[in-house]
DRENFI-622071 format. One record per residue (C-alpha): residue number from 1; residue in one letter; x negated, y, z. Coordinates in steps of 0.5 Angstrom, whole numbers, always signed. Example, Ala and Ser with C-alpha at 12.3 -4.5 7.8 and 13.67 -1.06 7.14 Angstrom:
<atoms>
{atom 1,"a",{-25,-9,+16}}
{atom 2,"s",{-27,-2,+14}}
</atoms>
This chain:
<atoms>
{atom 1,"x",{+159,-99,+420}}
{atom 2,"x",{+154,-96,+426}}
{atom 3,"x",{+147,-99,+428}}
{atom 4,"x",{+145,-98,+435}}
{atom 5,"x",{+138,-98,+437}}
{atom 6,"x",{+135,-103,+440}}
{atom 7,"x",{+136,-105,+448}}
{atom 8,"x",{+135,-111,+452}}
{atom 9,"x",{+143,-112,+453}}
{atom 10,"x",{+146,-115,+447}}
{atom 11,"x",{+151,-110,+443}}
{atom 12,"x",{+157,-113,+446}}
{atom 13,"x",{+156,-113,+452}}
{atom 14,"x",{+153,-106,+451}}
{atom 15,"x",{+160,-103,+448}}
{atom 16,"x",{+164,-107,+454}}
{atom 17,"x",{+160,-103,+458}}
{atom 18,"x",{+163,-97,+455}}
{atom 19,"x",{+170,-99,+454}}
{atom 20,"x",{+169,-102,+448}}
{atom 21,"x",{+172,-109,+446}}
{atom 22,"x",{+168,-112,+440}}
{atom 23,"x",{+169,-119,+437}}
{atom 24,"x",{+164,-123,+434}}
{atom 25,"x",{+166,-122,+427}}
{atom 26,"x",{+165,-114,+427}}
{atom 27,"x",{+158,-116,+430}}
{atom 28,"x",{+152,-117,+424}}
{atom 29,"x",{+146,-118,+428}}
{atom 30,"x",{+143,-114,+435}}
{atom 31,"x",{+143,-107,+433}}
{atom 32,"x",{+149,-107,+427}}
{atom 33,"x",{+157,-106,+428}}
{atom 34,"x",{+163,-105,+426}}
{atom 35,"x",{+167,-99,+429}}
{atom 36,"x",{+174,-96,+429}}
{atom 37,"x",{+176,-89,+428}}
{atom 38,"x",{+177,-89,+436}}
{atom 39,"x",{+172,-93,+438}}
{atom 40,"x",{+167,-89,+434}}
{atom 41,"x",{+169,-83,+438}}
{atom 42,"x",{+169,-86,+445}}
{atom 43,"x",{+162,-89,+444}}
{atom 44,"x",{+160,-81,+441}}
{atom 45,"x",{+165,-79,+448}}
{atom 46,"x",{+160,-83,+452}}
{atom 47,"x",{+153,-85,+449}}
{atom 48,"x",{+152,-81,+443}}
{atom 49,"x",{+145,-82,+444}}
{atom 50,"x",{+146,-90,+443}}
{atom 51,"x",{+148,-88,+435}}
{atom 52,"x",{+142,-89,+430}}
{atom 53,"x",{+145,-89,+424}}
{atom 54,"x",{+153,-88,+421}}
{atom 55,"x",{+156,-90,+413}}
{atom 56,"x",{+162,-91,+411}}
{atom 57,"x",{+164,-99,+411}}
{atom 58,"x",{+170,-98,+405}}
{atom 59,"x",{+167,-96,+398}}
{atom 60,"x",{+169,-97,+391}}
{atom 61,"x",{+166,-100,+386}}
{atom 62,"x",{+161,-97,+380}}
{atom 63,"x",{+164,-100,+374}}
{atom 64,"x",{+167,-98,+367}}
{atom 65,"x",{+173,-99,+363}}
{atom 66,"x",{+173,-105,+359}}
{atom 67,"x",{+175,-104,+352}}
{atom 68,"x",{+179,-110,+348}}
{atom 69,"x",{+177,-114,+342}}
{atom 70,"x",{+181,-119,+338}}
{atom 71,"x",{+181,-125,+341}}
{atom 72,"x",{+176,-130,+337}}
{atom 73,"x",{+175,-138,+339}}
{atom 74,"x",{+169,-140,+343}}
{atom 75,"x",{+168,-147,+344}}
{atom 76,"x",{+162,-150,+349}}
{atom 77,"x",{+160,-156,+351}}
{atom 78,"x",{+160,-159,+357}}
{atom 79,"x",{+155,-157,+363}}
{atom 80,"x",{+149,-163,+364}}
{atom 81,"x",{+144,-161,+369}}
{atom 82,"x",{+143,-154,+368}}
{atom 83,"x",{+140,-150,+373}}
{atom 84,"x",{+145,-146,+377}}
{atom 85,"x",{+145,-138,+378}}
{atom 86,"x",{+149,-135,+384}}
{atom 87,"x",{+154,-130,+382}}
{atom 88,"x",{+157,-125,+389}}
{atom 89,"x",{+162,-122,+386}}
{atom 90,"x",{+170,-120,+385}}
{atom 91,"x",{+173,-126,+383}}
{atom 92,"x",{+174,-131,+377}}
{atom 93,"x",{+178,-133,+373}}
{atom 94,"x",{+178,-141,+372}}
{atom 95,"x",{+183,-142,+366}}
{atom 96,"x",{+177,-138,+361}}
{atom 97,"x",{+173,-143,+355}}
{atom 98,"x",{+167,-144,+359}}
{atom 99,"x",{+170,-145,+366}}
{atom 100,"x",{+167,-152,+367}}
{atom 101,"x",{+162,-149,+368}}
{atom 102,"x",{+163,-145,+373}}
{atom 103,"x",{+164,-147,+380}}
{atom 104,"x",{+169,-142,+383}}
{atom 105,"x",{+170,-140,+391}}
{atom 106,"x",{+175,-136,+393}}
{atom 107,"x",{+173,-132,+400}}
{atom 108,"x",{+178,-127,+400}}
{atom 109,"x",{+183,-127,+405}}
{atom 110,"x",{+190,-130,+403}}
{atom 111,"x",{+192,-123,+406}}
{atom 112,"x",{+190,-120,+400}}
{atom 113,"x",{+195,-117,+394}}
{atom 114,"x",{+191,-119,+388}}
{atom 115,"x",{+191,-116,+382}}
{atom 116,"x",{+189,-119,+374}}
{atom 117,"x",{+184,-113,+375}}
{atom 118,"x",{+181,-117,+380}}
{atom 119,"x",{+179,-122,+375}}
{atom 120,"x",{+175,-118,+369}}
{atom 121,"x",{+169,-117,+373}}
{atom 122,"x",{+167,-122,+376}}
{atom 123,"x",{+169,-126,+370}}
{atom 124,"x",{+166,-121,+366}}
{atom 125,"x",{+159,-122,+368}}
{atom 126,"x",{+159,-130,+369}}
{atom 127,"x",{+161,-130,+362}}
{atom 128,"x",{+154,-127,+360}}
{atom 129,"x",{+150,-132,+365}}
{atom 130,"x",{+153,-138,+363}}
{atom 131,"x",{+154,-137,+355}}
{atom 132,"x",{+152,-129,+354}}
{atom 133,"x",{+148,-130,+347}}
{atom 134,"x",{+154,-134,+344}}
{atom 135,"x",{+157,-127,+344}}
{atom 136,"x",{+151,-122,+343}}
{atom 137,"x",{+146,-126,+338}}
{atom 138,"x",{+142,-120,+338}}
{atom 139,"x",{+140,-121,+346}}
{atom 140,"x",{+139,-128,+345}}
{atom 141,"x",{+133,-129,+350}}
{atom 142,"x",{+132,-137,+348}}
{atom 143,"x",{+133,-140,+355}}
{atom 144,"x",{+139,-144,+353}}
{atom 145,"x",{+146,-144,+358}}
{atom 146,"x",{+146,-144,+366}}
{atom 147,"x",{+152,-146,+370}}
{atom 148,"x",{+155,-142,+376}}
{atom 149,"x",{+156,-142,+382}}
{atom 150,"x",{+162,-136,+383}}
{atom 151,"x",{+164,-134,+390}}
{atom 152,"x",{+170,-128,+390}}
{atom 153,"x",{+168,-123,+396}}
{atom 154,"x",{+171,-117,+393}}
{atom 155,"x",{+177,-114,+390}}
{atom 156,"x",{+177,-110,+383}}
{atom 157,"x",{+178,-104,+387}}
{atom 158,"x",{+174,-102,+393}}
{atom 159,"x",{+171,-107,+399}}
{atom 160,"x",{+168,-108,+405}}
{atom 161,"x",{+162,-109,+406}}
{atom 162,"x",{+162,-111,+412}}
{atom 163,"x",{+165,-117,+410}}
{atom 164,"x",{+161,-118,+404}}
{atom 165,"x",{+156,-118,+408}}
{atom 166,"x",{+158,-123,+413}}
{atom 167,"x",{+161,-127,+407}}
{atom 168,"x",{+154,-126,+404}}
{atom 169,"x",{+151,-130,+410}}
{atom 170,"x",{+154,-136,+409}}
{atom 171,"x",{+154,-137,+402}}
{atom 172,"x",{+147,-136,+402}}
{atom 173,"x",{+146,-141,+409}}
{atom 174,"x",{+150,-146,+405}}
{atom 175,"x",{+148,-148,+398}}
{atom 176,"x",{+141,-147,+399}}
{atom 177,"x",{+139,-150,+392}}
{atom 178,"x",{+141,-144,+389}}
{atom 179,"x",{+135,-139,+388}}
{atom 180,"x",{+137,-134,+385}}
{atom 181,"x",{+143,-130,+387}}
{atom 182,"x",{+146,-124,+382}}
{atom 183,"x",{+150,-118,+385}}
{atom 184,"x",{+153,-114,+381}}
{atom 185,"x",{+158,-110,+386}}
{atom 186,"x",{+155,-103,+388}}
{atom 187,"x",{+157,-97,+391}}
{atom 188,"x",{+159,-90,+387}}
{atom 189,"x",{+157,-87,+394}}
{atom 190,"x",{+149,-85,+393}}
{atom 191,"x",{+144,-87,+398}}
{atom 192,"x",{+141,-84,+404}}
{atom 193,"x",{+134,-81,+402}}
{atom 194,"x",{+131,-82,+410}}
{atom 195,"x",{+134,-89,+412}}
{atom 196,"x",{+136,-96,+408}}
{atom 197,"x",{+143,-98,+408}}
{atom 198,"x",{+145,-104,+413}}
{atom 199,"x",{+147,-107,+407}}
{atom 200,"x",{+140,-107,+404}}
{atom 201,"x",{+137,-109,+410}}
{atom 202,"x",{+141,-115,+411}}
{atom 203,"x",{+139,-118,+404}}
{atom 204,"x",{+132,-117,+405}}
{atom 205,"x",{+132,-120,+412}}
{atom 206,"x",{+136,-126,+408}}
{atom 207,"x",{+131,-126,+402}}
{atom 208,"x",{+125,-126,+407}}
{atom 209,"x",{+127,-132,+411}}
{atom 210,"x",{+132,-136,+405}}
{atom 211,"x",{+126,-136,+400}}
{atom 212,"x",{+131,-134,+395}}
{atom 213,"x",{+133,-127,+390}}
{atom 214,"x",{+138,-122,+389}}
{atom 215,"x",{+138,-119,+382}}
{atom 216,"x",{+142,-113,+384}}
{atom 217,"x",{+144,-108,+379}}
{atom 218,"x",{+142,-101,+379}}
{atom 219,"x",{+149,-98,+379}}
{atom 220,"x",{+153,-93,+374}}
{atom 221,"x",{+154,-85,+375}}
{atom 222,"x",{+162,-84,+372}}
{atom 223,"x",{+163,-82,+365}}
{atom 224,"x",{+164,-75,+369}}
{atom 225,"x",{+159,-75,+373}}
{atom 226,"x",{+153,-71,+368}}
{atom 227,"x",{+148,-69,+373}}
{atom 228,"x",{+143,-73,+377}}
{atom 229,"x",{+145,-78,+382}}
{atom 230,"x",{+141,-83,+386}}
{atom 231,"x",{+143,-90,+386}}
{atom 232,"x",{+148,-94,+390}}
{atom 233,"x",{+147,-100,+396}}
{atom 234,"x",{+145,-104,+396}}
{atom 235,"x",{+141,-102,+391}}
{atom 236,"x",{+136,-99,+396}}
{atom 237,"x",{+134,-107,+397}}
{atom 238,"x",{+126,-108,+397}}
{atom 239,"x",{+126,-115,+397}}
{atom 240,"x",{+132,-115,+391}}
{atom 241,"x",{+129,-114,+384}}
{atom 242,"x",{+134,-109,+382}}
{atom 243,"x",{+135,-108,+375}}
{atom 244,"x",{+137,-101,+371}}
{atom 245,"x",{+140,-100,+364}}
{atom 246,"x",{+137,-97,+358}}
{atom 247,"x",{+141,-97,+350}}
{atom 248,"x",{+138,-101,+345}}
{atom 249,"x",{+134,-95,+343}}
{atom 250,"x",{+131,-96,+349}}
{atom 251,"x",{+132,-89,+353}}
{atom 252,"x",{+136,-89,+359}}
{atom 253,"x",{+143,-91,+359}}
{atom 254,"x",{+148,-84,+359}}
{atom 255,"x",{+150,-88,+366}}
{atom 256,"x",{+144,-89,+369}}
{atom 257,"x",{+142,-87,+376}}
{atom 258,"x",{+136,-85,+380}}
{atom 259,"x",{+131,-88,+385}}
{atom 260,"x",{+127,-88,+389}}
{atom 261,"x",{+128,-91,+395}}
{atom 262,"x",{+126,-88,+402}}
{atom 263,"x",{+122,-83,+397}}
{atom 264,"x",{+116,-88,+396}}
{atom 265,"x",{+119,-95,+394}}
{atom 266,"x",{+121,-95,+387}}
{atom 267,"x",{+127,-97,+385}}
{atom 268,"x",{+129,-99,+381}}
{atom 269,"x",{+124,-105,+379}}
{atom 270,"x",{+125,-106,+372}}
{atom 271,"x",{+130,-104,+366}}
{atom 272,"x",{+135,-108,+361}}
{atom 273,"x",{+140,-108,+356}}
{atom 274,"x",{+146,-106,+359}}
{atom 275,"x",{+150,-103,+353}}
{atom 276,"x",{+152,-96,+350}}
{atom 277,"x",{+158,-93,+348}}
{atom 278,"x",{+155,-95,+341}}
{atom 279,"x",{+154,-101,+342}}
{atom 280,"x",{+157,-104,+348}}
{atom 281,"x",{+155,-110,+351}}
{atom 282,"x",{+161,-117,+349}}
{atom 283,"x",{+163,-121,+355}}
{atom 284,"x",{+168,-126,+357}}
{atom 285,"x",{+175,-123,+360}}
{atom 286,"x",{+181,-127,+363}}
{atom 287,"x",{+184,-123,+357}}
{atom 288,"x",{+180,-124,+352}}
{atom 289,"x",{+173,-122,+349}}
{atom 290,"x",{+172,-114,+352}}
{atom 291,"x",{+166,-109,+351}}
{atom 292,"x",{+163,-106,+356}}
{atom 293,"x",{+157,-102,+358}}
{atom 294,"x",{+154,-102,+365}}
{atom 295,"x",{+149,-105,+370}}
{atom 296,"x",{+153,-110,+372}}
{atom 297,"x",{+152,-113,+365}}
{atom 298,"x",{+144,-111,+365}}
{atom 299,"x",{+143,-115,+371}}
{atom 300,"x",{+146,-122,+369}}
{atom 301,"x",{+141,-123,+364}}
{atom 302,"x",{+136,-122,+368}}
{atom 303,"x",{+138,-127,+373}}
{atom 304,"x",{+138,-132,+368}}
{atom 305,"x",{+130,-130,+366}}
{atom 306,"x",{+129,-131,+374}}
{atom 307,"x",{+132,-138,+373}}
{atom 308,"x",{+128,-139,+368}}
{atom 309,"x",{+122,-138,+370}}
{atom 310,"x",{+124,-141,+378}}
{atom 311,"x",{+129,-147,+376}}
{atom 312,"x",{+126,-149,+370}}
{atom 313,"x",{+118,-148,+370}}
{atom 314,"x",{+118,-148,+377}}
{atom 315,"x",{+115,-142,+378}}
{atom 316,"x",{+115,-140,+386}}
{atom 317,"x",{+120,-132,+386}}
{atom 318,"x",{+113,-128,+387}}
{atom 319,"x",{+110,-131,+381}}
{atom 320,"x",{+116,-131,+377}}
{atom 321,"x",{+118,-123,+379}}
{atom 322,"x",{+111,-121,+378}}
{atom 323,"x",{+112,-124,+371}}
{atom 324,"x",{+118,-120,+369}}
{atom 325,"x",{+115,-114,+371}}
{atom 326,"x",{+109,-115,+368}}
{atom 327,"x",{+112,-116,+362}}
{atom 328,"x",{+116,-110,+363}}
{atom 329,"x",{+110,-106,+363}}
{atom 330,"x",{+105,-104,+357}}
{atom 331,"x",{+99,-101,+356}}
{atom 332,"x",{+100,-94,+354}}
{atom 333,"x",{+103,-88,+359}}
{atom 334,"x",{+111,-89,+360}}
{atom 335,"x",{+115,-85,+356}}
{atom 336,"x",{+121,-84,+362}}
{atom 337,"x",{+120,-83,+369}}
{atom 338,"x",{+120,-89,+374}}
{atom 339,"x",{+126,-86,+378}}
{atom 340,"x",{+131,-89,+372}}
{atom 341,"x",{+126,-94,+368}}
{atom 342,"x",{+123,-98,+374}}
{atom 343,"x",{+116,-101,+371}}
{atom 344,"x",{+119,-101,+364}}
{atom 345,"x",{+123,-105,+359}}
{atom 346,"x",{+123,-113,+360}}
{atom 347,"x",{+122,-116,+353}}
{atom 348,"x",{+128,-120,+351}}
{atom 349,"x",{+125,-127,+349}}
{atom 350,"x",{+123,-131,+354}}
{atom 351,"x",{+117,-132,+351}}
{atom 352,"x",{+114,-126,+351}}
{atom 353,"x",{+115,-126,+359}}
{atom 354,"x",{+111,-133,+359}}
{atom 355,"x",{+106,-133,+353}}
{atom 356,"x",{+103,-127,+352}}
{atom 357,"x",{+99,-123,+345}}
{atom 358,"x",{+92,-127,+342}}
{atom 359,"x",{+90,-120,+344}}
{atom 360,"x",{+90,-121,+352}}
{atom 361,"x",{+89,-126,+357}}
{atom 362,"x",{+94,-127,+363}}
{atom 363,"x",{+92,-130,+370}}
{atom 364,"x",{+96,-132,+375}}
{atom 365,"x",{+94,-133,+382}}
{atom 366,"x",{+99,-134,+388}}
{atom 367,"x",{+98,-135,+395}}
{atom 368,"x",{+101,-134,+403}}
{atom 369,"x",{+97,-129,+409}}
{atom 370,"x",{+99,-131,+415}}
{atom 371,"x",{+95,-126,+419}}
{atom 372,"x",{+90,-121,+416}}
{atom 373,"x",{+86,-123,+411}}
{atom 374,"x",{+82,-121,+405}}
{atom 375,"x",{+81,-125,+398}}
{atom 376,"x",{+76,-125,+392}}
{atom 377,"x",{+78,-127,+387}}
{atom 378,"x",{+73,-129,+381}}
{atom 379,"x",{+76,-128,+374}}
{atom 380,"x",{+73,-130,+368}}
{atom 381,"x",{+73,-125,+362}}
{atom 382,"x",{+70,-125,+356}}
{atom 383,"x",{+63,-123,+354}}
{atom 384,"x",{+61,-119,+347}}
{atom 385,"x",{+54,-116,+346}}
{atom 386,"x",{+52,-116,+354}}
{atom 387,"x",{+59,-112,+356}}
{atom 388,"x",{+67,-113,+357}}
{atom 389,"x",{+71,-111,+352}}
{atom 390,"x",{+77,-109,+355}}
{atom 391,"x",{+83,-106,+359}}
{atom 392,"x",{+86,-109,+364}}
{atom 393,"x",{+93,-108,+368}}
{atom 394,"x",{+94,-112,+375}}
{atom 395,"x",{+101,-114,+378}}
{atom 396,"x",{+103,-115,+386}}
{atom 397,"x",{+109,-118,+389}}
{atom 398,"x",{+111,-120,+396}}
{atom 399,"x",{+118,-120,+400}}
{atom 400,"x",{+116,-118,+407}}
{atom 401,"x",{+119,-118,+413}}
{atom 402,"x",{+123,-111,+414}}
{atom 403,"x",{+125,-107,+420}}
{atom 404,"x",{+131,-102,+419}}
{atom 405,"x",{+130,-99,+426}}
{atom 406,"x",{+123,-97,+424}}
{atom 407,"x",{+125,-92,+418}}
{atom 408,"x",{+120,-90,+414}}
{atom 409,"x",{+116,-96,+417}}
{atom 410,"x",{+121,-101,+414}}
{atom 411,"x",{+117,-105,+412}}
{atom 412,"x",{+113,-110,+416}}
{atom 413,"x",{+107,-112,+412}}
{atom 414,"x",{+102,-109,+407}}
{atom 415,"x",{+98,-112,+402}}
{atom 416,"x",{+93,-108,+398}}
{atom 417,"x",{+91,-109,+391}}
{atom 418,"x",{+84,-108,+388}}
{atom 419,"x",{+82,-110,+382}}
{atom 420,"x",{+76,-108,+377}}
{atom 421,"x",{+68,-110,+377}}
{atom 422,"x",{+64,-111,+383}}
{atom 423,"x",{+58,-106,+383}}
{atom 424,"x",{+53,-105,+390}}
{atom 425,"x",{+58,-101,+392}}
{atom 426,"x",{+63,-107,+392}}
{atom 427,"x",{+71,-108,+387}}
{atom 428,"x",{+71,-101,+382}}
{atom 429,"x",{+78,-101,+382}}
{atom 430,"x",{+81,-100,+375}}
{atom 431,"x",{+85,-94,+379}}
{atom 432,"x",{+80,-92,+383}}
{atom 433,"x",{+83,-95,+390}}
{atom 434,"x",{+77,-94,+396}}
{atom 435,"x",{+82,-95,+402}}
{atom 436,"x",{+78,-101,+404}}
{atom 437,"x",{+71,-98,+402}}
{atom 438,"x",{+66,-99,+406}}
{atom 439,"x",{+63,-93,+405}}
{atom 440,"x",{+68,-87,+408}}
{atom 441,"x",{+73,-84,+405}}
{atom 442,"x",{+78,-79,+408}}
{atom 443,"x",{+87,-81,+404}}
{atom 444,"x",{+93,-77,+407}}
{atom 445,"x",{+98,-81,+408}}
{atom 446,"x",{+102,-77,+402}}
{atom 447,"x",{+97,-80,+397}}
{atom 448,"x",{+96,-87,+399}}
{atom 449,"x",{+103,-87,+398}}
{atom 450,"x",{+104,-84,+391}}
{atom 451,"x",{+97,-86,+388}}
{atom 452,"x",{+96,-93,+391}}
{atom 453,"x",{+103,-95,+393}}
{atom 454,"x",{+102,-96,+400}}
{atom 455,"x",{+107,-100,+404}}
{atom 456,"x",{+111,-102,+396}}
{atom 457,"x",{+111,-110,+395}}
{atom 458,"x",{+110,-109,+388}}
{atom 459,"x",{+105,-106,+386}}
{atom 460,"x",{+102,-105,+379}}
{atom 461,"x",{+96,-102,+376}}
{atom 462,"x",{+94,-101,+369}}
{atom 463,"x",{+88,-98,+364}}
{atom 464,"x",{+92,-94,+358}}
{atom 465,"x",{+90,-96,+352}}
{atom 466,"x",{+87,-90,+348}}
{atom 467,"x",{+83,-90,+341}}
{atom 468,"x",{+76,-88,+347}}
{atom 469,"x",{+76,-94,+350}}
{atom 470,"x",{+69,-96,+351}}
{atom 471,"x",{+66,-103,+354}}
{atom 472,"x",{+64,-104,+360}}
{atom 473,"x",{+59,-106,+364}}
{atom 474,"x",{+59,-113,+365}}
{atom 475,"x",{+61,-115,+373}}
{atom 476,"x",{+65,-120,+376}}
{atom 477,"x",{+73,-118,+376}}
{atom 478,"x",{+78,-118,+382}}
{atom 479,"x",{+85,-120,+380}}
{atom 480,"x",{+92,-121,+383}}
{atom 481,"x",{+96,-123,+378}}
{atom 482,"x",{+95,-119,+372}}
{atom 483,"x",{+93,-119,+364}}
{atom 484,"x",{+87,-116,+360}}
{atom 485,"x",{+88,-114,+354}}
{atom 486,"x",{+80,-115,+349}}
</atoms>
């Protein structure tokens, strides 16, 4: 898979000058195209200048064994108008206790031997969206069952994905009711650290333009890998919430992968459950009930949170992901480094998400720039003795438009966060954020990046609790979305 850079003449009109003949379906967009072997080594003969960037297009995919368990009798009722959750994934098997639940596409083509092993995972992760707490009461989130909409873009083994890519495109242009989408394929190749994968990139483009939400897992090293490694595409997705596993102990699970992404960008967003050697995730197979581990299992439960809060509360994505990582953080130092954990643990119960403690105040505030603006925002908070008892935390999220061809520049929007009391001076941000003071301060790049999260479209800031935490002056707050805590 080659991206070009951008010209005037179109790619394929570019490669026919070349002597390169390109049908449409190896064309993805104006600078992205599938090459092979030989026309890649003409096109390096001839224009190698024309070459940006180069990935291999046939990867496997990350996953575990299943271990089986004795097959025990599930029953479900039938679906009524649940809210449907997108599943992309290997395929699916419909002769399962709760395939009336499950609408299932197949994408592959008839050309294509298929294996029972194709069935397990999809399957596999359909089973935790529709009717994951009937197998694992302890990871009972409270929002009840979802019906599926499973489409099979992949095998068992390895996939293109150039063609899912494609597949993806249409999917997502033909069932526009669905909002939340969970993709649990990933590659064990690790991600380049200077540019995003092709494939990240049009997840992005189709996020930003669809107005829906990828819930992608974070991917898994193999049982042999023990040192470092970074996560896989399309994991690398900025608009994506991508979701990493810890154990129960809530310490990052043995196959856990590392971000960030382009350096700066954290990934993964959040972290959850995805079973340990322990105590294994139970899931649905075409073979019966299996244990497994992986964030492929992790992700599941977290798209049905999204749906949750999009489908049934009606809450638009950027609330609703600002929710969840919110929720995810807390108000002491994290234990673990952002790199395997994101922004912390989402909560199991979905009403620690939508509700929060008798000790805190939420406010949630959203809205669309279209153009550079500033808003203020007066936040009400309480009052004791002349002075603000609290500490607060605050949330952003947006899903911009990206641009893969600008590199480190990927993304084409920022918006910056400053929340805290006003002085003469204007907004004392909570972390000390004076980008947009009036008064002159010199940032370096590096620091903008590190310390206020320039060019992420989440960011999260937060006062820690400590034992010397003192009241505050009183002045008016400034709030995105975010949580005092009194």
């Amino acid at each position: 898979m080659i991206t070009i850079y951008k010209t005037d003449v179109k790619a394929t009109k570019l490669m026919e000058k070349l002597g390169i003949n390109l049908q449409f379906t190896r064309v993805m967009d104006d600078t992205t195209i599938l090459l092979r072997p030989d026309e890649l080594t003409l096109l390096k003969q001839k224009a190698p200048y024309l070459i940006s960037m180069a990935v291999s297009d046939i990867t496997k995919l990350t996953k575990v064994d299943f271990n089986f368990c004795d097959n025990a009798v599930i029953t479900i009722p039938s679906p009524k108008n649940e809210p449907i959750i997108g599943v992309i994934d290997t395929l699916f098997d419909e002769n399962v206790y709760f395939s009336d639940w499950v609408e299932f596409k197949n994408m592959l083509s008839e050309d294509i031997p298929l294996s029972p092993s194709d069935y397990k995972h999809g399957t596999a992760v359909s089973s935790i969206i529709v009717d994951g707490p009937a197998s694992n009461p302890l990871m009972d989130d409270e929002c009840g069952r979802f019906r599926v909409r499973h489409f099979g873009v992949a095998s068992g083994n390895q996939f293109s994905s150039f063609t899912i890519l494609r597949n993806i495109n249409e999917i997502i242009s033909l069932n526009k009711d669905i909002k939340v989408w969970n993709l649990s394929l990933g590659s064990k190749l690790e991600i380049n650290p200077n540019f995003i994968s092709p494939e990240a990139a049009i997840l992005d483009k189709i996020q930003y333009e669809n107005d829906v939400t990828f819930v992608i897992a974070g991917t898994n090293k193999t049982w042999t890998q023990k040192q470092s490694m970074a996560i896989g595409t399309p994991a690398d997705s900025i608009n994506s919430l991508v979701v990493n596993s810890v154990d129960f102990d809530n310490r990052p699970a043995s196959y856990t992968r590392r971000g960030p992404v382009l350096s700066f960008f954290t990934k993964p967003d959040i972290s959850y459950y995805g079973g340990d050697e322990t105590k294994p995730m139970r899931v649905c197979t075409p073979t019966g009930e299996a244990f497994v581990i992986g964030t492929s299992f992790a992700a599941p439960w977290i798209a049905r949170k999204m749906s949750y809060l999009i489908d049934i509360l009606g809450l638009s994505r950027e609330v609703a992901k600002a929710l969840i990582i919110n929720s995810a953080t807390g108000w002491s130092k994290q234990e673990f480094d952002s790199s395997l954990i994101g922004h912390g643990i989402v909560p199991r119960k979905i009403d620690d998400i939508v509700r929060c403690p008798e000790d805190e105040i939420q406010f949630v505030l959203s809205g669309i720039s279209e153009k550079y603006d500033t808003y203020n925002y007066n936040i009400p908070v309480p009052i004791s003795k002349d002075k603000h008892p609290f500490i607060a935390k605050a949330t952003l999220c947006y899903f911009p438009c990206c641009s893969r061809n600008q590199g480190v520049d990927y993304t084409n929007t920022e918006l910056e966060i400053q929340f805290g009391r006003l002085n003469e001076k204007g907004i004392k941000s909570i972390d000390n954020n004076y980008q947009s003071s009036e008064v002159e301060y010199f940032t370096w790049e590096e620091d903008a990046r590190k310390l206020f999260r320039k060019w992420d479209n989440v960011k999260h800031i937060r006062e820690i609790s400590k034992k010397s935490n003192r009241a505050k002056k009183i002045h008016m707050g400034v709030l995105t979305c975010g949580t005092v805590k009194t």
